[in-house]
C-alpha positions as CSV (number, residue, x, y, z in Angstrom):
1,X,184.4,44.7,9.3
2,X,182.6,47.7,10.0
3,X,180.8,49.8,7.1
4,X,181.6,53.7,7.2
5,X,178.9,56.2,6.2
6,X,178.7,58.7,4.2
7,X,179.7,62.4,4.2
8,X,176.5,62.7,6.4
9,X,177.4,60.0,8.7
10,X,174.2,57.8,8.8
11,X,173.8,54.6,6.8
12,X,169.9,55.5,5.7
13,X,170.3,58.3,4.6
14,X,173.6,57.0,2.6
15,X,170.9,54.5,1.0
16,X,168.3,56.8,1.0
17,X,170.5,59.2,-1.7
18,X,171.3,56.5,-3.7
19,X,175.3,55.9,-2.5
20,X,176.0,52.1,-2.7
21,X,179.0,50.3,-1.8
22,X,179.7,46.3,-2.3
23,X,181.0,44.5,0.2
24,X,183.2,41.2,-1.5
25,X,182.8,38.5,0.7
26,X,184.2,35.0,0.0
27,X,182.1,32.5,1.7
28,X,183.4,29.8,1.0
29,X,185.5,28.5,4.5
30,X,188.7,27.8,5.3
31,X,189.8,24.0,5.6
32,X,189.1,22.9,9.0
33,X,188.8,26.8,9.9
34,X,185.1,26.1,11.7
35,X,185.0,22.2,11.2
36,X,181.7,22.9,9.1
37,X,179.7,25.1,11.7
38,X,178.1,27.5,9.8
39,X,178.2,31.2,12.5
40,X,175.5,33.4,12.8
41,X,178.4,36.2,12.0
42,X,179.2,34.5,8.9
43,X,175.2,34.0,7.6
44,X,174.6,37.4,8.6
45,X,177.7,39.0,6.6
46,X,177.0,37.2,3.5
47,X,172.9,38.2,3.4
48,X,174.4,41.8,4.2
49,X,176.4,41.5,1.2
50,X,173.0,40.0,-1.0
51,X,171.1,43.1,0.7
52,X,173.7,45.6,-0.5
53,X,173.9,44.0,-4.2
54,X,170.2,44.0,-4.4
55,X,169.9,48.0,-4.0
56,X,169.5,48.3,0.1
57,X,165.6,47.6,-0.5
58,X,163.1,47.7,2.4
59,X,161.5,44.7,3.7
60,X,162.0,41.0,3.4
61,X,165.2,40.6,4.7
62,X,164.6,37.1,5.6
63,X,165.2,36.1,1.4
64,X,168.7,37.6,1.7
65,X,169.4,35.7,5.2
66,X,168.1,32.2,4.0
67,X,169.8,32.7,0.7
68,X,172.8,32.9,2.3
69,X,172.2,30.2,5.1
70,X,171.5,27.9,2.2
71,X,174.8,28.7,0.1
72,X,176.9,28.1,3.6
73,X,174.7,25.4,4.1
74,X,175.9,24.0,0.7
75,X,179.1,25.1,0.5
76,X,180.1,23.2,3.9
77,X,178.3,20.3,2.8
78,X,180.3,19.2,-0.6
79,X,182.8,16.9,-0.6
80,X,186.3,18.6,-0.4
81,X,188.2,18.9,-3.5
């Protein structure tokens, strides 16, 4: 999944002006899709998607990465339903 830019074609100055888009991803696994191996891919896609809802804010990136590492983390720990 590849984010397109703006009219201008560069992503900061697309945040930069204020144009937000939210990216919907569903975390949560498939059964048996990754046998509970939690990707670098998948962590960084899901603190993209916190970055994005949070406004594209400058610095700290690492709350939006270990946020998501710790809901994968959870989510590929609990019991199957």
């Amino acid at each position: 999944m590849k984010k397109q830019a703006g009219a201008g074609g560069n992503p900061a100055s697309d945040a930069a002006s204020g144009a937000a888009t939210a990216v919907a991803f569903d975390p949560v696994p498939e059964a048996g899709s990754n046998n509970g191996v939690i990707e670098h891919e998948d962590i960084a896609r899901l603190a993209y998607s916190y970055w994005e809802a949070r406004g594209c804010p400058l610095g700290s990136p690492e709350e939006d990465w270990f946020r998501a590492e710790m809901e994968l983390l959870r989510q590929t720990s609990a019991p199957a339903e």
